[in-house]
Every structure is written in C-alpha cells, then in structure tokens.
ZARO-690429 format. One record per residue: residue in three letters; x, z, y of N, C-alpha, C, O in turn. Coordinates in steps of 0.2 Angstrom, whole numbers, plus 5000, padded with zeros to 4 digits. Layout:
// residues N
ALAXZYXZYXZYXZY ...
***
This chain:
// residues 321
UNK514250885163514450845157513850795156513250825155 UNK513850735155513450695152513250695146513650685142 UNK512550695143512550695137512150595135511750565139 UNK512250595130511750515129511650545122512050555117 UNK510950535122510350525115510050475114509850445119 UNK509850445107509450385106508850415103508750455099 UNK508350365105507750365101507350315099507350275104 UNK506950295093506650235090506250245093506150305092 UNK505550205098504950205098504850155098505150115101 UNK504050135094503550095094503150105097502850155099 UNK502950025099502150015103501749965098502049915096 UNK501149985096500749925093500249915098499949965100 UNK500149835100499649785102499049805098498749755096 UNK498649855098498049835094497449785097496949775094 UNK497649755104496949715105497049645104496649595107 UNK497649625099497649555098497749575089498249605086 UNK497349545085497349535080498049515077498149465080 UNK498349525075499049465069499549485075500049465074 UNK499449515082499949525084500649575081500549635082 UNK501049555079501549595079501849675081501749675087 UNK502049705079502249765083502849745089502949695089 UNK503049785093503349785096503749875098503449925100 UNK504249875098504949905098505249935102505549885101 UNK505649975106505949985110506550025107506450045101 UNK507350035110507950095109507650095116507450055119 UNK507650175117507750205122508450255122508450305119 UNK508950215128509450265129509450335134509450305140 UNK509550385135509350435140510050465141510450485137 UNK510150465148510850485151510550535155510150525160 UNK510650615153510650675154511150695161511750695159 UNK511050715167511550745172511150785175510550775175 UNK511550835179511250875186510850845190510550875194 UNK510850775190510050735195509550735190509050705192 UNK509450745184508950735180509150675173509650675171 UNK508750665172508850615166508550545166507950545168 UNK508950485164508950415167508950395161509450415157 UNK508350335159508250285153508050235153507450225156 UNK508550195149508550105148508150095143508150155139 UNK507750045140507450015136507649955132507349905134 UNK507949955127508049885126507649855119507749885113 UNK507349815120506949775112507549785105508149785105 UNK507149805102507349835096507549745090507149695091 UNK507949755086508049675083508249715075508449775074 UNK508149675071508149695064508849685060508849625058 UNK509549715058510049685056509949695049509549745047 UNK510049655045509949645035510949655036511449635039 UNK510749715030511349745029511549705021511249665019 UNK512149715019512249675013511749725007511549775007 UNK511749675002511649684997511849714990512349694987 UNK511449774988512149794984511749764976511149764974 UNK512349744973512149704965511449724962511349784963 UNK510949694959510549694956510749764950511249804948 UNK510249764949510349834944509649824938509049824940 UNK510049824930509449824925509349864918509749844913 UNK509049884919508949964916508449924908508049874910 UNK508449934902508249974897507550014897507550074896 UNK506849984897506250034898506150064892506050024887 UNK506150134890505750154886505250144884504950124889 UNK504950144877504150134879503750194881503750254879 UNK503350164885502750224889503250274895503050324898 UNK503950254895504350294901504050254907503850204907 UNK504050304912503650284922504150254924504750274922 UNK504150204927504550194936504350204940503850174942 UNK504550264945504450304950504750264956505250234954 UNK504450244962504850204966504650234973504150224975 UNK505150294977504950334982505450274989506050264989 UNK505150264992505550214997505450265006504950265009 UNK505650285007505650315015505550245020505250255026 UNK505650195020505350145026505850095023506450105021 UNK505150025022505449955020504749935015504349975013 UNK504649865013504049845008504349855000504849824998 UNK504049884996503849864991503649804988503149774990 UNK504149784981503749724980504049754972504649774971 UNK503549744967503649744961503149654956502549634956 UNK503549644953503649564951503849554941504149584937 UNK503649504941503949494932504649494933504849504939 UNK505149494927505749524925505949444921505449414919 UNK506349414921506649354918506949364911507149324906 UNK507049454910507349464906507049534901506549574903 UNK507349544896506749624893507049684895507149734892 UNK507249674902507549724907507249734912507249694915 UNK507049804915506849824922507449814925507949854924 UNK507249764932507949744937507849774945507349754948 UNK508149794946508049834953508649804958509249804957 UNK508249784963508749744970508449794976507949834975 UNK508849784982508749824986509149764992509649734991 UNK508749754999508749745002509049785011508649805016 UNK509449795011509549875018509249825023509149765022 UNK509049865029509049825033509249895038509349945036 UNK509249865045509449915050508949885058509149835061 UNK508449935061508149925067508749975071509050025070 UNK508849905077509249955082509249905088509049845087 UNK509449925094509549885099509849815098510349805094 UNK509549765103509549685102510249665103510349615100 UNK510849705107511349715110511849755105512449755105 UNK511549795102511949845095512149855089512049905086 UNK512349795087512449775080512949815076512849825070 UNK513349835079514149875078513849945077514149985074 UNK513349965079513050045077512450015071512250065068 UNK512249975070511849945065512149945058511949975053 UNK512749905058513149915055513449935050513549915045 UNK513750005056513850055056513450095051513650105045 UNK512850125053512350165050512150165043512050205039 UNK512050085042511950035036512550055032512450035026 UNK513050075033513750085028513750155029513950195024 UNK513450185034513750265029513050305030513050355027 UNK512650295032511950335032511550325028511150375026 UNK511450255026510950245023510950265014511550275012 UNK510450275009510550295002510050264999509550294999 UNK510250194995509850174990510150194982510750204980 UNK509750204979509850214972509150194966508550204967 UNK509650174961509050174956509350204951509950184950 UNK509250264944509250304941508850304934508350274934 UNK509050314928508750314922508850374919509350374916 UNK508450414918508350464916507850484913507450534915 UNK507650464906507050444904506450414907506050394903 UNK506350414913505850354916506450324921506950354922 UNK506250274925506850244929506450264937505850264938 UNK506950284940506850304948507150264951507650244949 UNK506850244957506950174963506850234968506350274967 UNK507550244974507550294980507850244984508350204983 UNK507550254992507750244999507750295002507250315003 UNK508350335005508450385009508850365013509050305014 UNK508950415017509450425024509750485024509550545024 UNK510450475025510850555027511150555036511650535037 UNK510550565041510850545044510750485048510350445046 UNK511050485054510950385057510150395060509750445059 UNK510050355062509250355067508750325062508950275058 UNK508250355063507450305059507550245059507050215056 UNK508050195062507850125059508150085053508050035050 UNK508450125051508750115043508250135038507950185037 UNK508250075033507750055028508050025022508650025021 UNK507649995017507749965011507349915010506949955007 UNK507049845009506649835005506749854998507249874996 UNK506149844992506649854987506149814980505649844978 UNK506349754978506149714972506349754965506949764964 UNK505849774961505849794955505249724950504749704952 UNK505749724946505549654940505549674935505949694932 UNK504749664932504649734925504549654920504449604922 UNK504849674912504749634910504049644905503749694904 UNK503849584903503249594899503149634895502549624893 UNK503549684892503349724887503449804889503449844885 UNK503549814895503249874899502749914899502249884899 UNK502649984897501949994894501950064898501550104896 UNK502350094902502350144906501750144914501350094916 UNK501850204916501550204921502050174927502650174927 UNK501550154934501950134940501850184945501250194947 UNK502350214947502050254954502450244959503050254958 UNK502250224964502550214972502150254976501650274976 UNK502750254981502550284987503150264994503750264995 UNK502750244996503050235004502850255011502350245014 UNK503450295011503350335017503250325025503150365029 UNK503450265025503250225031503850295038503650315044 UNK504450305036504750345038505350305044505950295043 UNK505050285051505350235053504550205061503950225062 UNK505250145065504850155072504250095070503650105072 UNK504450045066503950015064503550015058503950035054 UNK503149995057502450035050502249975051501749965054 UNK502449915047502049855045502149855038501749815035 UNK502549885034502849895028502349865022501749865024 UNK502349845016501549835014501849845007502449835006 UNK501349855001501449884994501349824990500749814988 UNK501649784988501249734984501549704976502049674976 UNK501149724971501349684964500949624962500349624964 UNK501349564958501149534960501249534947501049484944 UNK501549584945501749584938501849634936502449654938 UNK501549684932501349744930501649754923501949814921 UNK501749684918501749694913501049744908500449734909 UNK501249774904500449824900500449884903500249924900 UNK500749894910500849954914500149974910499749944907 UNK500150064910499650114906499150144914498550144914 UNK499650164919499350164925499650154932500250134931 UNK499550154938499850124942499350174949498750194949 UNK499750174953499850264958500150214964500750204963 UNK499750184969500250164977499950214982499350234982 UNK500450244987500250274991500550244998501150254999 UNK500350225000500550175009500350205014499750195016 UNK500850245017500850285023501050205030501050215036 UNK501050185028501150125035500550105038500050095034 UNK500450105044500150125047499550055048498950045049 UNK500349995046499949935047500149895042500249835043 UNK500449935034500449885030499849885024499349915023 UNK500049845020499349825018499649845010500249875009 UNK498849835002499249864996498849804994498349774995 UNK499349784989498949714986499449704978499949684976 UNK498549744973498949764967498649724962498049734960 UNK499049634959499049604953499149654948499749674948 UNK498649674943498749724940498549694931498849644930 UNK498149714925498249694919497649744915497549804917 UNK497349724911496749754909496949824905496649874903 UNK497749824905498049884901498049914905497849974902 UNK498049934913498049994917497350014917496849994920 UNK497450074915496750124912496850164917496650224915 UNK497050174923497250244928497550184934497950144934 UNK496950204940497450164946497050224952496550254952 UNK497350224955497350254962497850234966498450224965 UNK497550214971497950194979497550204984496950214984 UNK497950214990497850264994498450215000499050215000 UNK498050175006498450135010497750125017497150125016 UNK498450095023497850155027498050045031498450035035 UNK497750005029497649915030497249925023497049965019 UNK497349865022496949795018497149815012497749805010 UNK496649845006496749845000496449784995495849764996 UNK496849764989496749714986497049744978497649764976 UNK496349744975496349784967496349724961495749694961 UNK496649704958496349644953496549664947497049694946 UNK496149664941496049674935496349754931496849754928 UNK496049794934496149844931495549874927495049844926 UNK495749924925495149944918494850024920495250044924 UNK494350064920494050114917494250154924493850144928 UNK494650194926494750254931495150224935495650194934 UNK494850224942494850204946494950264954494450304954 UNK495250264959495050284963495550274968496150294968 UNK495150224974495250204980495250224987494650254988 UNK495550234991495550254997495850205004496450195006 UNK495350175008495750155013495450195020494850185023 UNK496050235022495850265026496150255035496250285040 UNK496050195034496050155043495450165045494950145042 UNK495250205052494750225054494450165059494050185063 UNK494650115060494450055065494749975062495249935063 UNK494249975057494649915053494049875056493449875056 UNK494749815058494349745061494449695055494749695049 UNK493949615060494149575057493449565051493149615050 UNK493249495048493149465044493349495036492949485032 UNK493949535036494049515028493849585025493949635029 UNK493649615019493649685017494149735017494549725014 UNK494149775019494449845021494749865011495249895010 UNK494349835006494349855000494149794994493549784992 UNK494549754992494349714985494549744981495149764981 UNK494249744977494449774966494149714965494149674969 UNK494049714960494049674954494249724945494749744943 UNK493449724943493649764937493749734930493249724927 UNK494349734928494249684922493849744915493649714909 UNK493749814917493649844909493049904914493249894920 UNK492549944912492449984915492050024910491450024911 UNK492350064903492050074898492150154897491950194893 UNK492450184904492650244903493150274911493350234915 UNK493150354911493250354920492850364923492750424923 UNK492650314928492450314933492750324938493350314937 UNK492550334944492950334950492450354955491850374954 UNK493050324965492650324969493150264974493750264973 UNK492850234976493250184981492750194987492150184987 UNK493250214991493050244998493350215004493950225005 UNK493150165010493550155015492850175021492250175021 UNK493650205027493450255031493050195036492850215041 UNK493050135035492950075040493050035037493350035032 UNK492449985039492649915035492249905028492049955025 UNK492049835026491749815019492149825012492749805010 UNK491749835008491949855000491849784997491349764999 UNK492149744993491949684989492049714981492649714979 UNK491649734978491849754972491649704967491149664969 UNK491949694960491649644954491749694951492049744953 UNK491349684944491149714939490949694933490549644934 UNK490949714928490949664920490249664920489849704921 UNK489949594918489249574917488849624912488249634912 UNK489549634907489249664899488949744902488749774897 UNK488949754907488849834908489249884905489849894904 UNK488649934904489249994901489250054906489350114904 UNK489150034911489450104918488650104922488150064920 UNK488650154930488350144933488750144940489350154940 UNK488250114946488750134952488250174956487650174954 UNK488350204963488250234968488550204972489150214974 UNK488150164976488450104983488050144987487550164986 UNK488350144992488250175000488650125006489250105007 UNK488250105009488450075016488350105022487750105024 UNK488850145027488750185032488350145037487850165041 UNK488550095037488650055045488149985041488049935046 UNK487849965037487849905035487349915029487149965029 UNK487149865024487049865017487349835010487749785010 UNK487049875006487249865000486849794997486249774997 UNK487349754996487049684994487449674984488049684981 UNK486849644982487049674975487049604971487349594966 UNK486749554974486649474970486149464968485649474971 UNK486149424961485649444956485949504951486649504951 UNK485549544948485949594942486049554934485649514932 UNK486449564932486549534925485949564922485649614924 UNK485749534916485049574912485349644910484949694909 UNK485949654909486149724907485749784913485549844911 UNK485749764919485849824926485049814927484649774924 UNK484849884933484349874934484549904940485249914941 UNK484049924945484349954952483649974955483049954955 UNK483950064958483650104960483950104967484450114968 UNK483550074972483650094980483150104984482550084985 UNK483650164987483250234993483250175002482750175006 UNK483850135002483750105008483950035006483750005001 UNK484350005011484649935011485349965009485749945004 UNK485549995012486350025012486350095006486850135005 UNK485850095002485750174995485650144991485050114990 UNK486150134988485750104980486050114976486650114976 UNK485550124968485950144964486050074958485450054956 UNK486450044956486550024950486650034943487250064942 UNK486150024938486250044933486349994928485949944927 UNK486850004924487049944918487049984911487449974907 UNK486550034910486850064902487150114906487350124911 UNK487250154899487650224897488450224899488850184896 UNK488550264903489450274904489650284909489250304913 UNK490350264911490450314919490250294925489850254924 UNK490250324930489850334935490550314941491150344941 UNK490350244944491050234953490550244958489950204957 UNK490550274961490550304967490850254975491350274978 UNK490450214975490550164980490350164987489750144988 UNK490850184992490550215001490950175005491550195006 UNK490650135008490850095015490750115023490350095027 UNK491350145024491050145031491050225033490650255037 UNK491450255029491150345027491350365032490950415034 UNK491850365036492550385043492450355049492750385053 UNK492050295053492350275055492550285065492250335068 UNK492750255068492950285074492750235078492450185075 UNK492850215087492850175090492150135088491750155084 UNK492050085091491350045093491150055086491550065081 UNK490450035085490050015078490149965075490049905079 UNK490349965069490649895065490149915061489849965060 UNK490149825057489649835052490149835045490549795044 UNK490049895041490249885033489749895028489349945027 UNK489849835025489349835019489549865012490149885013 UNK489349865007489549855000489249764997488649744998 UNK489549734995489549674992489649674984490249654982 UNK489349674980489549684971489149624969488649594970 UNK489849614965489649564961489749564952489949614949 UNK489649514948489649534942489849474938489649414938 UNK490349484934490649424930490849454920491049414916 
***
C-alpha cells in the first residue's frame, strides 16, 4: 500500500541581504521500491476574514496577544474601543488551493476573548504548519493596561515581525519574536514604565520610560543598520540591560540625567558624543565605559556579547536629548 505524507520546508538565502525566504511542499510517495518526492514552490492563500471584533477595556486590564505564526501589528483605535481583526492566511503548494482552503475552514482557530483583560489567540487544530493569522489590534487612547505579545513563529517561514505603531498610556509592554527573520518595532508613550523585548532581527525601542530590558539575540547580524535602537523618553527609576548577541546598540537618553550606564562594546567601541553637563565618564578602554549622570538606576549596555561567523564590528553609540 501506498502511503503520501506532506511536509512544510524552508530554505533561507542568507548571502543576499533583503533576499526573501524561499519554500518548498514536499510530497513523499512511500512503496516497496522506497520512497519518491516532488517539490513544489510553496504560495500564500488569504483566507476570508472574519468580522472585526471590539471589546470594552478596563482600566489598567492587559491585552495578551499569543499568535503561533503571522505579524503582529497593534495601532490606534477610531473608537473608545479595543478592536481586534484577524487576517488567515494558508502556506501550501502553488498548485493546492482546495487543500488551503480547506484547512483555513476547519483547522485553523482565531479568537479574541474578554475576561477581565482581553486575549488575542492563533492556533491550529490540526492541518500542516502553513496556517497562520495576521492579527490588527486598535487600542484607543485611553488604554492604561499592560501589552504583551508573543509570537511564536510556529510555521515554514519566519519573516513574521512585532510592530506598534499606538500604545495609548500602555503601563508596560512585553514582545517576544521567535521569527527567525522578523523584526520588533515598538512606537511606544512615556507611560510605559516596564518594556522588555526579546526578537532575534532588528529591534526599534521609542519613547519608553525607567525599566527597560532588551534582547536581540541574532548571532550574525549584518548590514549598516543597529541590531538595537531605544530611545528613552524618562529614566528616573529601573534600570535595565540591552544586550544584542551581534551588531550595534544606538541608544538616546534624557540630557537632564538622573541614571548611570555601563556600555561595553565586544567587537567595536563605545562612542558617547559630547556629555550633557549633567554626566561625567569613567573609561577602562574605547569599548568600557562608564557614564555617569547623578544618582539613580543603572542600564547595562553590551554590544556584540554572542556573536558567531566572521568578526563584525558593533559599537555602542549614545546619545543624549
């Protein structure tokens, strides 16, 4: 007897920069002579959409947003309503739409939930790894809870990427970006007093306040642009550590002082500017320096701490407004 099995695999181009991923279905025909598999280029079906959905925030309730494979994107709200869209989509053979379909109608499970904070979920019962979600969540201006995501990059391709672009008075904000090759890019608001992210491409931190802790842990990060930008609009309490395993740190920081930092550059140095009159600086090398601005928390700033493959240079670059 014959058996046929399907499997999703990916291939990533890493020696072309912006190159795209690229895909395969493999089907495999099982007999008494052994086993015989075709290849065919993988194509992206968008499943329908199911209606918007808009929830009631408490104040200071969370929106939790767990997606198994698809982008995140959280945005302002038109309304004093948190509104939740979901995008399906379905990876499957260029030639197999009717199994795409298919899976997208009974495998796939979006949902969003309110239960004292609101739950945003992508799963799967079933059906192969190329079933996903994107999923738009629209916070309205008067939002004062925490945000946490997490995307599990659960799927043949991992370009997936984390990005708010409207927080509202979000209290703190939590992204976790297991994609391999998507990026985290957090428009954020001086109200968030707690940020941690954790995304293994291109992190981008803007106007957050006080506790801070960053992680980008791509071991071979190319390219011109930094592996980590923050941007701190408050830093009067906290502290942190922003750490990428490769690659340059850009950090800003409040002229008025108040904190200290600990910058390390593995591969590179620590380049500081002029200092505001508030700071002074104590440094062991080009790449060991400490900055000091006054009394208060301590960020722990390391460029370059992991990394793998030929020597890249990453610096720390700090600047001060």
């Amino acid at each position: 007897m014959m058996h046929a099995k399907h499997t999703l695999l990916a291939t990533a181009i890493a020696t072309l920069v912006g190159l795209p991923q690229l895909a395969c279905e493999v089907a495999c025909i099982e007999d008494g002579s052994g086993t015989r598999c075709t290849a065919k280029s993988l194509k992206r079906y968008d499943g329908a959409r199911p209606a918007a959905q808009a929830f009631n925030a408490a104040p200071g309730a969370p929106i939790t947003i767990d997606v198994l494979y698809g982008n995140v994107f959280v945005t302002r709200s038109a309304s004093p309503q948190v509104v939740v869209e979901f995008a399906p989509f379905a990876y499957a053979a260029y030639d197999n739409q009717a199994t795409a379909d298919q899976e997208l109608a009974q495998n796939l499970r979006v949902a969003a939930a309110q239960q004292g904070g609101i739950t945003v979920t992508v799963a799967r019962q079933g059906g192969s790894n190329g079933l996903g979600s994107d999923v738009v969540v629209r916070v309205p201006d008067a939002f004062t809870g925490a945000i946490n995501i997490v995307n599990r990059a659960g799927g043949p391709l991992n370009h997936f990427d984390v990005k708010t672009d409207f927080v509202g008075n979000a209290s703190a904000i939590s992204v976790q970006n297991s994609a391999s090759m998507g990026s985290c890019y957090i428009q954020a608001a001086p109200s968030v007093k707690n940020t941690t992210v954790q995304c293994k491409n291109v992190i981008s931190v803007f106007d957050v306040s006080d506790t801070v802790n960053i992680t980008n842990d791509k071991r071979d990060h190319e390219g011109g642009t930094p592996a980590i930008t923050l941007r701190m609009a408050g830093a009067s309490a906290g502290g942190g550590k922003v750490y990428s395993a490769s690659g340059s740190i850009a950090a800003t920081f409040p002229a008025a002082g108040g904190y200290t930092l600990a910058a390390r550059a593995s591969r590179g140095s620590v380049k500081e500017g002029t200092l505001p009159a508030a700071c002074s600086k104590r440094e062991r090398s080009a790449g060991d320096k400490d900055i000091l601005c006054g009394a208060g928390p301590n960020y722990d700033i390391q460029a370059g701490h992991a990394p793998t493959g030929p020597a890249r240079e990453a610096n720390v670059d700090l600047s001060f407004r």
